[in-house]
C-alpha positions, 0 to 999 in steps of 0.5 A: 657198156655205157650208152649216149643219153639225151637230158630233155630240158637241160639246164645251167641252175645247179639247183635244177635236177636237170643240171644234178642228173647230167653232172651224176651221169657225166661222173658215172662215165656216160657220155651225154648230150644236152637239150634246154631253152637256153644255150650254155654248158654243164661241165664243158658240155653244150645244151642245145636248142632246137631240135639238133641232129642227134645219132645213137641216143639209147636213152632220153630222160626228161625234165619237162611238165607234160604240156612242155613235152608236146613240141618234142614228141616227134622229135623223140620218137625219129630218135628211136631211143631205146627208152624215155625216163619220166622224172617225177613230175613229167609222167604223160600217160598219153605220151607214153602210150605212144612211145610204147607202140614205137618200140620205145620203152617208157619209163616212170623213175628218177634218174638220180635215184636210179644211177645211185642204186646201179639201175640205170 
């Protein structure tokens, strides 16, 4: 069953990992929604801003450093995602401890890497 996953720090730069992992999931067949500074699109798909009303996300992964992620912690855990993937470079110890004493799985793993040996 493929679940709904929020890409934090969404971005238009086909050179971002951001951008490689909404396109790989979208590929695979997951159905996504999109979060980054800026408006745009990644396949059709629109990145949103802010913090948007969001339903049934099972799994968040983020591309964004620590000190970037500090606005977004609440808003995460209202989500109640089942887990949040830490791509390398995002890890936050403090962050995850949190996460983990909601119920919410944190994950240290590169998303990419996971959808291409069948982890995700």
């Amino acid at each position: 069953m493929k679940r709904k996953t929020l890409v934090i720090g969404a971005s238009e730069n086909p050179d971002r990992y951001s951008n490689k992992a909404a396109n790989r999931l979208l590929q695979q067949g997951h159905e996504i929604e999109l979060l980054g500074l800026r408006q745009g699109a990644i396949r059709g798909n629109p990145i949103q801003t802010g913090q948007p009303e969001l339903k049934d996300i099972d799994t968040i992964t983020l591309y964004l450093s620590p000190r970037n992620q500090v606005v977004h912690y609440e808003y995460i855990k209202k989500l109640k995602p089942r887990r949040v993937i830490f791509n390398p470079g995002t890890e936050n110890p403090a962050f995850e401890r949190e996460l983990r004493q909601q119920g919410i799985e944190p994950i240290e793993a590169c998303t990419l890497v996971m959808l291409a040996i069948g982890q995700y």
